[in-house]
Backbone bond lengths (Angstrom), bond angles and torsions (degrees), N, CA, C in turn:
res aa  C-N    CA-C-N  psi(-1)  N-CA   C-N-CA  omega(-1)  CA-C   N-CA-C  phi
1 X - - - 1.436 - - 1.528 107.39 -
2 X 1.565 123.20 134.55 1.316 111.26 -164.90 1.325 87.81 -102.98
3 X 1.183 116.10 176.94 1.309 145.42 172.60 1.552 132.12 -44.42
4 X 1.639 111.57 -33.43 1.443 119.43 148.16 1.248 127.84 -79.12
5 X 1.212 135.94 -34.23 1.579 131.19 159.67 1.370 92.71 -51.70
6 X 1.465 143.45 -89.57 1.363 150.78 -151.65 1.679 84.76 -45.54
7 X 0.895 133.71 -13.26 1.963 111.56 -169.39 1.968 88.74 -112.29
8 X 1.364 115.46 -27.52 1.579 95.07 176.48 1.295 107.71 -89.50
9 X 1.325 121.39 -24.94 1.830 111.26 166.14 1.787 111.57 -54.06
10 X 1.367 117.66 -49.99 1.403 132.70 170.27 1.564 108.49 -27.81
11 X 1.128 108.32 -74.18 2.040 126.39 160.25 1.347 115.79 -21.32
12 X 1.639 90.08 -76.26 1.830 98.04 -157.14 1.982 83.93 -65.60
13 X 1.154 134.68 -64.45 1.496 127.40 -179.92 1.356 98.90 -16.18
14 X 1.373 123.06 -78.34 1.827 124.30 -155.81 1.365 103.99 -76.19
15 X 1.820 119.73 -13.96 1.620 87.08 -178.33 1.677 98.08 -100.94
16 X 1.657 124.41 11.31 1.466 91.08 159.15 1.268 113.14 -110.90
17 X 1.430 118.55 13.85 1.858 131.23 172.29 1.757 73.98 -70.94
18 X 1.322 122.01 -75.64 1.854 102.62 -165.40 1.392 111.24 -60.10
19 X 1.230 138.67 -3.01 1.374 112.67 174.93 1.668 99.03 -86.50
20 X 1.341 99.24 -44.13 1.695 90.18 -164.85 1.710 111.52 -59.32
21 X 1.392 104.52 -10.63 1.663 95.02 171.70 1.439 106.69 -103.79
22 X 0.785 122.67 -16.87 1.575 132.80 163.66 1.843 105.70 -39.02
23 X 1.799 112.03 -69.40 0.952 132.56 144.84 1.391 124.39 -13.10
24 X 1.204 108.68 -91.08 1.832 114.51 174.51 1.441 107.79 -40.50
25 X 1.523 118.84 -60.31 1.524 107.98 172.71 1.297 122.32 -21.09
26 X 1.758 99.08 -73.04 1.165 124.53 -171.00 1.890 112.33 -33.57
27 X 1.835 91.51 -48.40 1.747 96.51 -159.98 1.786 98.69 -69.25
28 X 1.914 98.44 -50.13 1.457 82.47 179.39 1.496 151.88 -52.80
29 X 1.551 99.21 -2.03 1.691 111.17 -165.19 1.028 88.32 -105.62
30 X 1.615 138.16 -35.27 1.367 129.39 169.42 1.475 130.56 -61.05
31 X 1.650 106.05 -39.70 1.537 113.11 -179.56 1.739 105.65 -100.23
32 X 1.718 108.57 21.06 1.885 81.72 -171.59 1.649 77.70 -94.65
33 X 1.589 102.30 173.11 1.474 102.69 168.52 1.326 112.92 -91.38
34 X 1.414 102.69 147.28 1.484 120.18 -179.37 1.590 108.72 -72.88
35 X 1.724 101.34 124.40 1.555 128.18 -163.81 1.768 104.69 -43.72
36 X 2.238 103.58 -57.22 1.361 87.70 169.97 1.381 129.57 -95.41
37 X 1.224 135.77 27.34 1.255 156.11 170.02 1.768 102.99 -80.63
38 X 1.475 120.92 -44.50 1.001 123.06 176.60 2.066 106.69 -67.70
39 X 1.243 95.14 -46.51 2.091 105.82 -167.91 1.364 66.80 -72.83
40 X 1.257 169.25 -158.95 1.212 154.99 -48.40 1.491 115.63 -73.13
41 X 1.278 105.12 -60.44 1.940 102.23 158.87 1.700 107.40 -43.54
42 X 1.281 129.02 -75.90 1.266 100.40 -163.90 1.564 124.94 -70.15
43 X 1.270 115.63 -0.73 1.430 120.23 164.51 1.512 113.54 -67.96
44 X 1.557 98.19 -40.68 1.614 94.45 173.20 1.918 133.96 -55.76
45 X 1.912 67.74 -43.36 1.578 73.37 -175.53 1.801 120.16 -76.60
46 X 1.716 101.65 -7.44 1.700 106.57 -177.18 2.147 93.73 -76.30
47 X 1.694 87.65 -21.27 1.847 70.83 -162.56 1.523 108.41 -86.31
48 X 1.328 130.66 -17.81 1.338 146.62 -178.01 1.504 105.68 -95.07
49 X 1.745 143.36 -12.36 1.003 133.56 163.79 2.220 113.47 -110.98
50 X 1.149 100.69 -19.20 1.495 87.31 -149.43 1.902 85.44 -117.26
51 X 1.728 92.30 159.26 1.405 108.73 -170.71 2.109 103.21 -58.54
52 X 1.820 98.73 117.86 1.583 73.47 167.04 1.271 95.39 -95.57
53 X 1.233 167.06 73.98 1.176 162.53 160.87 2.238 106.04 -104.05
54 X 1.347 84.54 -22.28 1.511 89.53 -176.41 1.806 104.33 -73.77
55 X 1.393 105.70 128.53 1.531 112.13 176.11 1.761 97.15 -52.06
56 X 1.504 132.26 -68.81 0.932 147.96 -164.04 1.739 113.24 -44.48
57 X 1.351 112.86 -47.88 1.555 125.63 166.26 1.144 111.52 -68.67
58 X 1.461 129.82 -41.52 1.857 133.23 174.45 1.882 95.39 -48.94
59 X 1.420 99.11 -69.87 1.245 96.79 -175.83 1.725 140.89 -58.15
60 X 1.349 108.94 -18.58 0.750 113.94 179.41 2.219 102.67 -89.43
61 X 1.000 95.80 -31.08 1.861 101.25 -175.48 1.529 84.69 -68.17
62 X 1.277 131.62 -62.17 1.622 114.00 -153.34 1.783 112.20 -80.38
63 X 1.290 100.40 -2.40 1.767 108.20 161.30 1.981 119.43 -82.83
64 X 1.219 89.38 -31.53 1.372 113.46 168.69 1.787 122.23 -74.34
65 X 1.141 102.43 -48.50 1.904 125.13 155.94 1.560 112.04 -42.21
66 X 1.684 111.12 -56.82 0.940 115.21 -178.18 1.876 132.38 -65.53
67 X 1.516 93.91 -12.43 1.459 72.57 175.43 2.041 93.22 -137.71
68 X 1.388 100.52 65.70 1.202 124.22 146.89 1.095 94.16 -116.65
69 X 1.891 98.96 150.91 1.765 108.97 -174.64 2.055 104.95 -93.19
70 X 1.074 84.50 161.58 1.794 102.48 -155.62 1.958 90.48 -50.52
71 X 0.811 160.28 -33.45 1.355 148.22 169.57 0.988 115.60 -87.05
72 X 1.614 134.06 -0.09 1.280 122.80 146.85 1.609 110.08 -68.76
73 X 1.102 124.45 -54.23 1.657 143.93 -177.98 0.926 92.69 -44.88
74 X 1.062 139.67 -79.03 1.993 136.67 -169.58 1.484 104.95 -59.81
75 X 1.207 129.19 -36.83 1.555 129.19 173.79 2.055 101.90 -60.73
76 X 1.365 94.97 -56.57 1.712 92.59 173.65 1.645 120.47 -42.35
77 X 0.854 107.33 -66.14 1.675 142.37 178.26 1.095 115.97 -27.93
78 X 1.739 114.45 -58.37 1.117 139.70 161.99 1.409 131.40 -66.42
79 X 1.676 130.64 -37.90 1.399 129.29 148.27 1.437 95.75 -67.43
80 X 1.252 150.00 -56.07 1.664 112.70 -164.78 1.409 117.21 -79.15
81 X 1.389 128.89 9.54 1.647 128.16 159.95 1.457 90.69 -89.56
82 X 1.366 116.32 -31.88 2.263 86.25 -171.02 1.142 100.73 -85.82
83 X 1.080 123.30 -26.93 1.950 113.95 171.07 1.889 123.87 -80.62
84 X 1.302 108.10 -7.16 1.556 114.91 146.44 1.697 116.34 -71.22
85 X 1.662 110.97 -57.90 1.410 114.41 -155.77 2.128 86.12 -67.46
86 X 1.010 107.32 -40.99 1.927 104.88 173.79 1.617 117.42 -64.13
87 X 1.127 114.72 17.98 1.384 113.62 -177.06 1.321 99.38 -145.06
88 X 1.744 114.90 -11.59 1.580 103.96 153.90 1.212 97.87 -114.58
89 X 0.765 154.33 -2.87 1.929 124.85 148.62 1.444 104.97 -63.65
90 X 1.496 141.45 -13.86 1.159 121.84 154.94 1.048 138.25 -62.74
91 X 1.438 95.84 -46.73 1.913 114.61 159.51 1.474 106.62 -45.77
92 X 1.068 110.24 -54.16 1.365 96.89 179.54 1.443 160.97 167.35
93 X 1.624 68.98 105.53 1.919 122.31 163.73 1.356 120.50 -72.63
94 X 1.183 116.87 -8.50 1.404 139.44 178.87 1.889 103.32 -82.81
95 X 1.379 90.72 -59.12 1.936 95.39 -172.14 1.695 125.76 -56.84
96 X 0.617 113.40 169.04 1.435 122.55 -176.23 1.460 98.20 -116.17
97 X 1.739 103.69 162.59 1.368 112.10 -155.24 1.869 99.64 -59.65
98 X 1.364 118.32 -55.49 1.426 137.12 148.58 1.655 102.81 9.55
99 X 1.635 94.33 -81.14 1.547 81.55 -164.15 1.338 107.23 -84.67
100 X 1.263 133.52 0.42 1.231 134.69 173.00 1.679 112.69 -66.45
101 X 1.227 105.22 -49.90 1.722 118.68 171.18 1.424 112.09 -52.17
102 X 1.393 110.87 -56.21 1.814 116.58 169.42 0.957 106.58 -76.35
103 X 1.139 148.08 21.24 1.419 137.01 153.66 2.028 90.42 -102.95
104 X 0.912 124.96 -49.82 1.618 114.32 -162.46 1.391 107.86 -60.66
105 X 1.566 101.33 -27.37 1.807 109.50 -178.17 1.076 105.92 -74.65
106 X 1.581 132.71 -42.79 1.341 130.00 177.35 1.467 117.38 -63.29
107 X 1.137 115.00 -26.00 1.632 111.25 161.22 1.474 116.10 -86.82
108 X 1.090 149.11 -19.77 1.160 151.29 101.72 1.323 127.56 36.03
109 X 1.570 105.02 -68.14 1.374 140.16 167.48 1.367 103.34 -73.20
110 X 0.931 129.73 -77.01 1.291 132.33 -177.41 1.403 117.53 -34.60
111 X 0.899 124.33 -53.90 1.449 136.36 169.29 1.469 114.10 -69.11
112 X 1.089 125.18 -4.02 1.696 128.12 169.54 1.465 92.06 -108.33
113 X 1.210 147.75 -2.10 1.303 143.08 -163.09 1.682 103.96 -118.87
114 X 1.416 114.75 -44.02 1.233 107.08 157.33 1.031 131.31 -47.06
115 X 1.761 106.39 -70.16 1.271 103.07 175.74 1.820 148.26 -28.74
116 X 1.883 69.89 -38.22 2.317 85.47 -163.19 1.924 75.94 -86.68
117 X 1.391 153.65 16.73 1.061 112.71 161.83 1.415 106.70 -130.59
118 X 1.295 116.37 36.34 1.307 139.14 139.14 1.996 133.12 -39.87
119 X 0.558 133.68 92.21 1.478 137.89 -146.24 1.555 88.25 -94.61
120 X 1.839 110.93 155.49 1.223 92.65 -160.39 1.469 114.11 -109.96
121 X 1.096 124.06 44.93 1.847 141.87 147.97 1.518 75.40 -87.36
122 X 1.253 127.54 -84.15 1.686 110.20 -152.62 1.498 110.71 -35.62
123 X 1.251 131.56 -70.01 1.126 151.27 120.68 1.945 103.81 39.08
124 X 1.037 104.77 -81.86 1.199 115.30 -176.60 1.528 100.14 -85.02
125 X 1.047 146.97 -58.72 1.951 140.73 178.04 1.939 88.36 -27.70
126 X 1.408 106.26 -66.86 2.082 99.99 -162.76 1.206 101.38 -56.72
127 X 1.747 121.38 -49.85 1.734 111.59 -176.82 2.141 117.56 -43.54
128 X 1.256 81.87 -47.18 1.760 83.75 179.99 1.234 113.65 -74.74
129 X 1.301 111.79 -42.00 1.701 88.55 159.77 0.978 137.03 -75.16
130 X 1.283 121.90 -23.35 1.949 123.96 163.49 1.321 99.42 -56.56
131 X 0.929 146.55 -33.92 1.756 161.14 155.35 0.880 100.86 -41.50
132 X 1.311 153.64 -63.33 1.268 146.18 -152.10 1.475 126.14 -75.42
133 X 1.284 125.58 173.37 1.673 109.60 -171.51 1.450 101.91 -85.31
134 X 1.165 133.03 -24.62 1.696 135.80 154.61 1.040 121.91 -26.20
135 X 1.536 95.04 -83.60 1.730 99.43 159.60 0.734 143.55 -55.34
136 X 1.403 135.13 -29.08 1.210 119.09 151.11 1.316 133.69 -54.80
137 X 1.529 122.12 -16.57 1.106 112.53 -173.43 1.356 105.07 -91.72
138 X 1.647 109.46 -34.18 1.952 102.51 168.23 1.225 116.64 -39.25
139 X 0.987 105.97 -46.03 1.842 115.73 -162.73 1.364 97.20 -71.29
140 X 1.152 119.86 -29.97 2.194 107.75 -177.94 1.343 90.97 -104.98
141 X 1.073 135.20 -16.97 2.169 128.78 150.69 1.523 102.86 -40.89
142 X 1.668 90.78 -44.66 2.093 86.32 -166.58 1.369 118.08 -67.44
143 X 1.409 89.69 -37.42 1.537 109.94 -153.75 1.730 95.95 -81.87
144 X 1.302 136.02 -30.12 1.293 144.27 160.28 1.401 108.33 -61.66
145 X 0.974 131.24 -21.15 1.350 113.55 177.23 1.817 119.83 -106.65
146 X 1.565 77.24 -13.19 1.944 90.75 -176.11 2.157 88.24 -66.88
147 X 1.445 95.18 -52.95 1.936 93.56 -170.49 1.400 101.06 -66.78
148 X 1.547 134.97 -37.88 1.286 107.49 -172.07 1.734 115.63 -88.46
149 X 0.923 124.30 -48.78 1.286 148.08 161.34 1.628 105.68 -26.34
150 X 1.359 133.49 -67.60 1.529 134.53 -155.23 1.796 82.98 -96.78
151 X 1.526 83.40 160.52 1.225 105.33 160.25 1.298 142.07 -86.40
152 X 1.360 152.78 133.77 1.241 142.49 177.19 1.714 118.06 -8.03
153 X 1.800 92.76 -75.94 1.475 91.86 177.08 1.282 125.61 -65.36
154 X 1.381 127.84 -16.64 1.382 145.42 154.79 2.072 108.48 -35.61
155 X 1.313 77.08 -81.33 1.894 92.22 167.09 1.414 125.25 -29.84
156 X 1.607 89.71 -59.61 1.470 98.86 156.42 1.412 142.82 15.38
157 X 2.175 84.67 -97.26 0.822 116.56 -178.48 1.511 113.54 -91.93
158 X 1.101 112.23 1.98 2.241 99.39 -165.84 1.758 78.54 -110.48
159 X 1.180 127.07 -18.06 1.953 123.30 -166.95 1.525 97.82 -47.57
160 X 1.622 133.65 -46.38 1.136 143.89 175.28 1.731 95.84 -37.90
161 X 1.014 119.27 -96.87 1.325 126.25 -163.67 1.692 118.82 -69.21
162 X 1.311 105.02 -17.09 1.466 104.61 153.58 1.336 123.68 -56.50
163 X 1.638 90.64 -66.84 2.122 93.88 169.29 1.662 114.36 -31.64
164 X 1.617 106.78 -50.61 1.220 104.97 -157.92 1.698 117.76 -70.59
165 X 1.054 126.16 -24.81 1.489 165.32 156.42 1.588 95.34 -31.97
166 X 1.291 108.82 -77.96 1.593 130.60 165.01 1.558 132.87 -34.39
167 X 0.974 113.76 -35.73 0.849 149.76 -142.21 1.765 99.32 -103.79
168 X 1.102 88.14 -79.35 1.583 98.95 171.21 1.993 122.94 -74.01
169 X 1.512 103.23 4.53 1.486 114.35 166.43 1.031 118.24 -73.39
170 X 1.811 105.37 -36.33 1.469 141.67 -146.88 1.814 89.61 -106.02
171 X 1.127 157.56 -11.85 1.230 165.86 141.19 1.378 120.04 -62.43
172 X 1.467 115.67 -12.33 1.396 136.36 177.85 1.399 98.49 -59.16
């Protein structure tokens, strides 16, 4: 074998050693999972399984929130309100209009009861953020998903305690 075959075997060897890693690249960046695709599942699953009532879990999810980019966050946001509002229309499909009404009044209350024991640094922290360009956009996130998301007769019935909700943002 002379010396030019041995230098184009040399070639064709290294240029398909670079394709086949060319290749692997290629597959691994396609099949690895995406870093925030992954923090979004387990954000989901901390917000659909675990107490948010804990200061320590709030804080740690909205540090975690924060550095997902803003259309992941509204993509989050939005599957864990349709997989709440689907786990209360399961709850209840069972009730009658009755307890459906005493249930909207009892939140009702609740939400006039929070509010008035709201202290007024608290008070003022929600006003500035309902103020803010954030907030505002949560609040038409909410409010977009309350009209597309629920149903008429749904609307209906939650418009009572929505208003009231509103209402008292707007008293801020």
């Amino acid at each position: 074998m002379d010396s030019l075959t041995k230098m184009r075997r040399q070639r064709q060897f290294g240029l398909a050693a670079a394709l086949v890693l060319l290749a692997g690249l290629l597959a691994y960046s396609v099949l690895r999972p995406d870093p925030e695709e992954k923090e979004f599942q387990r954000l989901k699953g901390i917000v659909l399984t675990d107490n948010p009532h804990d200061d320590n879990s709030r804080r740690e999810f909205r540090e975690a929130m924060a550095r997902l980019s803003p259309e992941t966050q509204k993509r989050l946001m939005r599957e864990v309100m349709r997989e709440q509002l689907h786990r209360a229309r399961e709850e209840a499909q069972s009730w009658s209009e009755e307890q459906k009404t005493a249930r909207i009044d009892e939140l009702i209350l609740d939400v006039r009861k929070n509010f008035a024991k709201l202290t007024g640094d608290e008070r003022e922290e929600i006003r500035k953020n309902f103020q803010s360009d954030e907030g505002k956009e949560r609040l038409r996130n909410s409010l977009d998903f309350y009209y597309q998301e629920f149903t008429a007769e749904e609307r209906k019935t939650l418009d009572p305690l929505v208003g009231e909700f509103l209402a008292h943002l707007d008293a801020l």
